[in-house]
N, C-alpha and C positions, 0 to 999 in steps of 0.2 A: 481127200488130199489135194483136193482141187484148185485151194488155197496157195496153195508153195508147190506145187508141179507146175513146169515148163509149159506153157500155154500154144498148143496146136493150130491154134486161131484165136482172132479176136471177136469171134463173131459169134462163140458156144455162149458164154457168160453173158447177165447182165444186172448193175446193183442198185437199190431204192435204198437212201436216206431215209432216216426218221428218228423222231424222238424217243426217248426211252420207253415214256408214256404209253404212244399211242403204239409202238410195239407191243407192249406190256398188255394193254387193254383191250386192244382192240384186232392187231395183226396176228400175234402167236394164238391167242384162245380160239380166234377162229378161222386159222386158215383162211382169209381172205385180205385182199389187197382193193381200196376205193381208186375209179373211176371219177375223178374229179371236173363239175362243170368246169368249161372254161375261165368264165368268170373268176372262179377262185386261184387262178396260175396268178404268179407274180410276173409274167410280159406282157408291158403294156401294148402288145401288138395282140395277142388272145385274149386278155382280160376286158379290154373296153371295146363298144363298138368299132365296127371297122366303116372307115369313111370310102363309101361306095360312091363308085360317081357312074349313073346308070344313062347311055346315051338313049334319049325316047322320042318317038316320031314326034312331028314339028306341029301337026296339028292336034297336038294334049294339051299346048298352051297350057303349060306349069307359072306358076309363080314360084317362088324360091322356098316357101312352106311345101308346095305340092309335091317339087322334088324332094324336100330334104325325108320328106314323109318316105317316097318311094324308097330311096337310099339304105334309108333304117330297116325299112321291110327288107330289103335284100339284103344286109347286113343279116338280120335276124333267122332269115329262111338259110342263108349260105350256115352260118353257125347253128341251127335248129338243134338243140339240146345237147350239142356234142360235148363228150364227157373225154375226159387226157387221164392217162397212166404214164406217169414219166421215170426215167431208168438212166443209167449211164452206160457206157461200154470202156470195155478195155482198150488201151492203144493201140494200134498195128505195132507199135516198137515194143511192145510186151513179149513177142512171138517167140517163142522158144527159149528164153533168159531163165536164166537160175534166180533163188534168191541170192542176195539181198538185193541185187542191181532192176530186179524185173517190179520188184513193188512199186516202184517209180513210175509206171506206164499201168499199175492196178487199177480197175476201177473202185476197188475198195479203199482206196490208198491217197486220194485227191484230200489234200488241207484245204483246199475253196468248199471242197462238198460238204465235207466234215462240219465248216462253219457257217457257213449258209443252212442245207439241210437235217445236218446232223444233229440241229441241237448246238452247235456251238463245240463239239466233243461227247455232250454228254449225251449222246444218240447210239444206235445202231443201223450199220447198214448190212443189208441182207442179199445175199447174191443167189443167184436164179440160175436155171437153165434156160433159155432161152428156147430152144425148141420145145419143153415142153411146159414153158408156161405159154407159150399162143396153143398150143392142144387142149391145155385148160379151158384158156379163155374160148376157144371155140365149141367145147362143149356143152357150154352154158350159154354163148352169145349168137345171137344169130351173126351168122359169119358177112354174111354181102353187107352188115351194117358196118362191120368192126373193119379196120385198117392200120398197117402197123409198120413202123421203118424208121432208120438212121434218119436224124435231121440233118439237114445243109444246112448252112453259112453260107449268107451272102448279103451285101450291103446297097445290090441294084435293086432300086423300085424306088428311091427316095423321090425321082421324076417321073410321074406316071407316063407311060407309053398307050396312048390311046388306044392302039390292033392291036397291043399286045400286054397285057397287064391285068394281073388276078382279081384287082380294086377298081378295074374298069368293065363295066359290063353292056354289051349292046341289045337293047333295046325295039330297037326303029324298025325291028318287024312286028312286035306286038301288037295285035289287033283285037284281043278277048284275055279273059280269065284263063283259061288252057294254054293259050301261048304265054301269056306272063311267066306263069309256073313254069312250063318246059322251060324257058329261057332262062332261070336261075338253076334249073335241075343239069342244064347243061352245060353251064358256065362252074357250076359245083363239079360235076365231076371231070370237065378239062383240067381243074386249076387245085384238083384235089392235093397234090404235093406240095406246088408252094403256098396257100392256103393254109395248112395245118401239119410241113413235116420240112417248116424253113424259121429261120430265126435269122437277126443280124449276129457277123459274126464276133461282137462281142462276148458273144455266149458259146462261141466255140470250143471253149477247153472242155466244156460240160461232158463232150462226146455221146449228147443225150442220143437215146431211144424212146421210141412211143408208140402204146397204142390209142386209137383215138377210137371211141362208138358214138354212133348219133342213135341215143335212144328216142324216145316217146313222150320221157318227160323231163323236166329240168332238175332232180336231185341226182346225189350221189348214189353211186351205184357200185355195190359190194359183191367182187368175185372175187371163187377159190380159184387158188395157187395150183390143186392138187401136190403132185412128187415132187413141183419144181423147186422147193426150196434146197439149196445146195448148202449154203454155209451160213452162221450169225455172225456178224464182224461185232464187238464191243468196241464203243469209245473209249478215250482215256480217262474220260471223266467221270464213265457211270460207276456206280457203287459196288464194291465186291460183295454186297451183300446177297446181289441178285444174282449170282453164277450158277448158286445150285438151279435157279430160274430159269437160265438159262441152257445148260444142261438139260434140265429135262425137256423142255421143247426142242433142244438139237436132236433126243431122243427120239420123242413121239415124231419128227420129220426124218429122221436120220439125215440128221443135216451137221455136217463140221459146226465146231466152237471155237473163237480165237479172241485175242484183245488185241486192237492195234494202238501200239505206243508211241511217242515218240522222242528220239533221243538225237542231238542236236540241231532237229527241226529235221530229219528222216523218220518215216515210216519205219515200225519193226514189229513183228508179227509173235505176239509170245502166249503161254498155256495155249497155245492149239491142241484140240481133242477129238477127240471121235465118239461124242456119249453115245448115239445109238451102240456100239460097242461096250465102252467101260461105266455109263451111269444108268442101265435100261431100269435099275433096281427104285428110278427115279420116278418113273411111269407109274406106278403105285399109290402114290403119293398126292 
């Protein structure tokens, strides 16, 4: 019922876009959610290199290949394999509203998400519990790798700040192989949050969450959910054919079923169910 009960916080829930498909294929059969390199996000501030400007003693005598070399190396080690899981959250103005007025502040509820992630409409998005999809994730991940949190909005950094700036790195004690590395390992983890858990705030409505791992190697990386799946949202688009489909993985999760429609460009939440209750006969099947 977690769907259309009064929300106690915005901070229990949280919901992942996708296409009908790759729920279909790949998320319901097997209870797992990908861990996506950076490379493959759509911002161009995590998806392409990051332009490092590395300040280095005076007697390296760089040429401008030398540095740009350094640069990419540090770019490459700061991002070292790290893989994104991205989510949205519910608004603060959600908090305690009834329907129909509180869909508006749902994070299942967004028409940017819907047409960007969702397929256009003809997607699903899935909502979580949020405490106990990081239990998940830490029971399978090594935890000091994994890190997870609300993104900021902010539009400072467009002029870099030389003492103070995550794209600026200092250097000019380096004197060996050991201190190089220390000195990216520690400029990584000062500048860990704006790094990988800030975006400009064009992308603010998103009210993204993430969590981010820096594995070992650079593919995609496949973990269960466990209990956390709470509800199926259906778009307006997908096909009734696939309800009974539906159902029975709301089942096998005990997880809510709903379709969200839309009737003069509002959200409205309609066949809400509760198959682990009324289709478990679906399980069989």
């Amino acid at each position: 019922m977690n769907l259309i009960n009064p929300l106690p916080s915005d901070a229990f829930y949280l919901y992942h876009y996708t296409s009908t498909e790759t729920a279909m294929k790949y998320i319901l059969p097997t209870g797992t959610l990908m861990f996506n390199p950076f490379s493959k996000v759509n911002d161009p501030r995590e998806c392409k290199q990051w332009d490092i400007s590395p300040f280095v003693p005076m007697d390296w005598k760089l040429d401008l290949e030398g540095y740009d070399t350094i640069a990419k190396q540090v770019s490459d080690i700061l991002k070292s394999n790290a893989k994104l899981l991205c989510f949205c959250r519910d608004k603060d103005e959600a908090r305690g509203k009834w329907q129909p007025r509180a869909l508006l502040d749902r994070g299942f509820a967004r028409p940017s998400m819907w047409h960007h992630y969702g397929n256009a409409y003809d997607g699903i998005c899935f909502m979580f519990d949020r405490r106990r999809l990081d239990s998940a994730f830490k029971k399978e991940l090594d935890s000091t790798r994994l890190i997870s949190g609300a993104v900021s909005y902010s539009d400072e950094g467009i002029v870099p700040n030389p003492g103070n700036d995550p794209f600026v790195i200092d250097m000019t004690r380096v004197r060996n192989m050991d201190d190089y590395i220390h000195s990216i390992v520690a400029h990584h983890a000062q500048w860990l949050s704006k790094l990988f858990l800030q975006k400009l705030t064009d992308w603010e409505k998103e009210c993204e969450y993430r969590w981010i791992y820096f594995d070992r190697n650079s593919g995609p990386l496949f973990v269960n959910f466990g209990s956390a799946l709470e509800a199926i949202v259906i778009g307006e688009r997908v096909s009734k054919t696939l309800s009974e489909d539906f159902y029975r993985f709301g089942a096998r999760y005990e997880a809510d079923v709903a379709n969200l429609n839309w009737r003069n460009g509002f959200p409205t939440l309609e066949f809400f169910t509760q198959p682990y209750v009324t289709h478990r006969h679906l399980l069989d099947k």
